[in-house]
N, C-alpha and C positions, 0 to 999 in steps of 0.2 A: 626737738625738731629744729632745725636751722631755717630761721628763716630769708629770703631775698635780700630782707633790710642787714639784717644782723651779717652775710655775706658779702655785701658791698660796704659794712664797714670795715670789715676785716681786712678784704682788701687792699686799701690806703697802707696800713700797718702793714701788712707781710711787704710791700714795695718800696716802705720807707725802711724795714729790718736790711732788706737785702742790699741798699742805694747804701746803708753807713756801711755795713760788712764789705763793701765793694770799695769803699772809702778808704776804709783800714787797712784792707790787703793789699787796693794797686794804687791807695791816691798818692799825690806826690806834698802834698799839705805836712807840716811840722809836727802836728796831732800823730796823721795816719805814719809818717817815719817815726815819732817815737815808741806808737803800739810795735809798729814791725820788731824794733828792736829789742823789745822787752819781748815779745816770742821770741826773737833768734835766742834771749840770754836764755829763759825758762828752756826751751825744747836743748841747747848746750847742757844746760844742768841735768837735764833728765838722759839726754845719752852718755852723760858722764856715768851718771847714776847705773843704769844698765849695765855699761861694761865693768862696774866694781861691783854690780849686785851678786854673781856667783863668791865673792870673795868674802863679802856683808853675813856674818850670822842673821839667823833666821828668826828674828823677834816682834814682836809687837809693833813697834814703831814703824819699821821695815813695811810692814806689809799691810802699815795704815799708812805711808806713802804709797804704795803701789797701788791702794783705790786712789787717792787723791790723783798721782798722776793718771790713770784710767779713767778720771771726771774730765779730768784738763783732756785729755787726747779725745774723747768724744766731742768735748763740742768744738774742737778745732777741727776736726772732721766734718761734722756740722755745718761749720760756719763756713769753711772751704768747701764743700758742693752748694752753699748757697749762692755761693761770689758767682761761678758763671751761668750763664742765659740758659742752657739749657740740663736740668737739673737730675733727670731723668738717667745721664748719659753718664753722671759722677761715679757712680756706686762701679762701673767695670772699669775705673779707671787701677793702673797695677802700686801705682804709690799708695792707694785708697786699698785696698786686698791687704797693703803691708802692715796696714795703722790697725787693720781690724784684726790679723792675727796677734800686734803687741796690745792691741787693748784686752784681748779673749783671755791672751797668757797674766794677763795682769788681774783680770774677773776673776779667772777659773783655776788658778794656780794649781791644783791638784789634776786638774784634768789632764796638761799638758805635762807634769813631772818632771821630769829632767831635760826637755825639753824645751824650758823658760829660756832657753840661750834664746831665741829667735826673736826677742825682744830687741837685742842689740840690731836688729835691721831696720829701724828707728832711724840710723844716721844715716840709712841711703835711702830712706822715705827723707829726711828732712833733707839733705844734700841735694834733693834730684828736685825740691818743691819749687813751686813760684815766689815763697815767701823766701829766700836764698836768692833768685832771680834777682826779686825787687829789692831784696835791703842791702846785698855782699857784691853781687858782679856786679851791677848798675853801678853803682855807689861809690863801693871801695875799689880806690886804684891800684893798691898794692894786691888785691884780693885777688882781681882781676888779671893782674899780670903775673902772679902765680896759681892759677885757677888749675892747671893742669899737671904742675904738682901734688896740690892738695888733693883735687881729685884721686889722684894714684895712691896718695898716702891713706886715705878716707877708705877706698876699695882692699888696700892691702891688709890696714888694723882691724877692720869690719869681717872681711874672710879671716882673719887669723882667729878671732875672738866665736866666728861662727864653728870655724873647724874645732876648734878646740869642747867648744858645748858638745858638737856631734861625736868627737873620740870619749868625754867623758858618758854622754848619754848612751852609748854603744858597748863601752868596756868594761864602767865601775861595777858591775854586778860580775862579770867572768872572768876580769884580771885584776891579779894582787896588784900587780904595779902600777896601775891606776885605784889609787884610794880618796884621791879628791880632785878636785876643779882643780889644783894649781899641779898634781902632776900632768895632769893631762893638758895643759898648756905649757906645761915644762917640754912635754915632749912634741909639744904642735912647733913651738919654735924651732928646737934642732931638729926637727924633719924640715919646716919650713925653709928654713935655712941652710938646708942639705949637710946641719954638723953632722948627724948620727951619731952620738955617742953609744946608742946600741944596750943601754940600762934597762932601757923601758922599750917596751915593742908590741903592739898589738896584734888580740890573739885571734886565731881564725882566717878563713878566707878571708870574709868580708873585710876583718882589719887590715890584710896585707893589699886589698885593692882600696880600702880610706885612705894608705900610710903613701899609696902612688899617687894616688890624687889631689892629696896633700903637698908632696912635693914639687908635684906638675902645675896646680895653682897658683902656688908659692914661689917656685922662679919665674914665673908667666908675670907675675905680680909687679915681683922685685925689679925683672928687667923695664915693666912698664913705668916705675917708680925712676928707676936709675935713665931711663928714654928722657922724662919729664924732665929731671934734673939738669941735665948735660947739653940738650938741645934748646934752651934759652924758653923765657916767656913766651905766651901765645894767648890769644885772645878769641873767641867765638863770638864771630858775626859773619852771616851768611853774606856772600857777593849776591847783589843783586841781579847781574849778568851774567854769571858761571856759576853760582850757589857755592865759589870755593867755602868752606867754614872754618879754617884756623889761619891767624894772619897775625904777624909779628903786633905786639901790644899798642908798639909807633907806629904803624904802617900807616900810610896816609892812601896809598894805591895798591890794588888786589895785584900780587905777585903772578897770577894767571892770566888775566886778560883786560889790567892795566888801566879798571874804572878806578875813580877816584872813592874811595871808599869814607862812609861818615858813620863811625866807630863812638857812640855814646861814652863824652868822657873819657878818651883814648887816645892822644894822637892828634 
């Protein structure tokens, strides 16, 4: 039984746990920026990891990282609904939905089967995080003023790498010409890319409406890629007086309605 005393000590602790964890993730101290950055490098390595794991034979080692990562992504889960105030509200958050489906695939590997692609959504859980917020846009200037590139590139390699797990997990059992992960991103590319060389084609309805959808994503993708490219830096800070939200990286005044704009680090 718990007692009052034993309650009110505990207290003190879980408020001092969540005051450092709150330290770490938004303080701006030389400490809490070099934790951030040691997560941006580990969570880098581990979507590296991901997107080469269909390529990785399937051994021992292998898949004593995938708990190891699986321990790391829980308590950063963890410790991320402890940071804000009301804790309750964490768990329906949809970047929080993404970290629990790569943690499950990484648990339960047999249960999800050919499936484990959905691990790679990992980079647009960590891309879309506050811990990105606080250590890359804030911070880095160059980051910043190609943020909207990256972004496009991030979206484009992320769906390319997703399509591809879905044409393998959908095809290797009923078509010869998908026999492993790397035809099946052999041919997610020239679809994606609208070559068709036409070797490989998937079979069935279903395949012939993944092979359109494929392609429909994939120039939607490219052109937003080749949009970012061409139309110069741009930077996201909302106008205080119009909420315009993208404004040239220098801008010193909102191009809409001509406040004087104060761009963190920018200008």
């Amino acid at each position: 039984m718990v007692t009052p005393e034993i309650a009110s000590a505990a207290a003190p602790r879980r408020r001092s746990l969540r005051a450092l964890l709150r330290h770490l993730y938004l303080g701006d101290s030389a400490s809490a920026q070099r934790f951030r950055w040691l997560l941006v490098a580990l969570d880098v390595a581990i979507i590296a990891f991901f997107f080469a794991g269909p390529f990785l034979p399937e051994t021992a080692w292998v898949l004593a990282l995938d708990y190891a990562i699986a321990v790391f992504l829980v308590l950063d889960v963890l410790a991320r609904l402890t940071v804000p105030p009301r804790l309750k509200w964490g768990w329906f958050r949809p970047l929080v939905a993404i970290d629990l489906i790569v943690i499950a695939s990484l648990l339960f590997p047999g249960a999800f089967g050919n499936f484990g692609f959905l691990r790679v959504l990992r980079g647009v859980s960590f891309w879309h995080s506050p811990l990105v917020e606080n250590t890359l846009r804030r911070r880095v200037k160059w980051f910043a003023r190609h943020e909207q590139v990256i972004d496009a590139a991030v979206n484009l390699v992320t769906a390319l790498f997703l399509m591809t797990g879905l044409v393998y997990a959908t095809q290797v059992k009923i078509n010869p010409a998908v026999g492993n992960y790397l035809d099946a991103f052999y041919f997610t590319v020239t679809t994606i890319t609208t070559t068709g060389f036409g070797d490989i084609t998937l079979k069935g309805s279903w395949g012939r409406l993944l092979s359109i959808g494929i392609m429909l994503v994939g120039v939607t993708l490219f052109v937003r890629l080749g949009q970012a490219l061409f139309t110069g830096g741009k930077v996201k800070h909302r106008c205080p007086q119009c909420a315009l939200l993208d404004h040239d990286y220098d801008a010193v005044h909102c191009k809409a309605c001509g406040i004087v704009l104060d761009i963190p680090n920018h200008g």
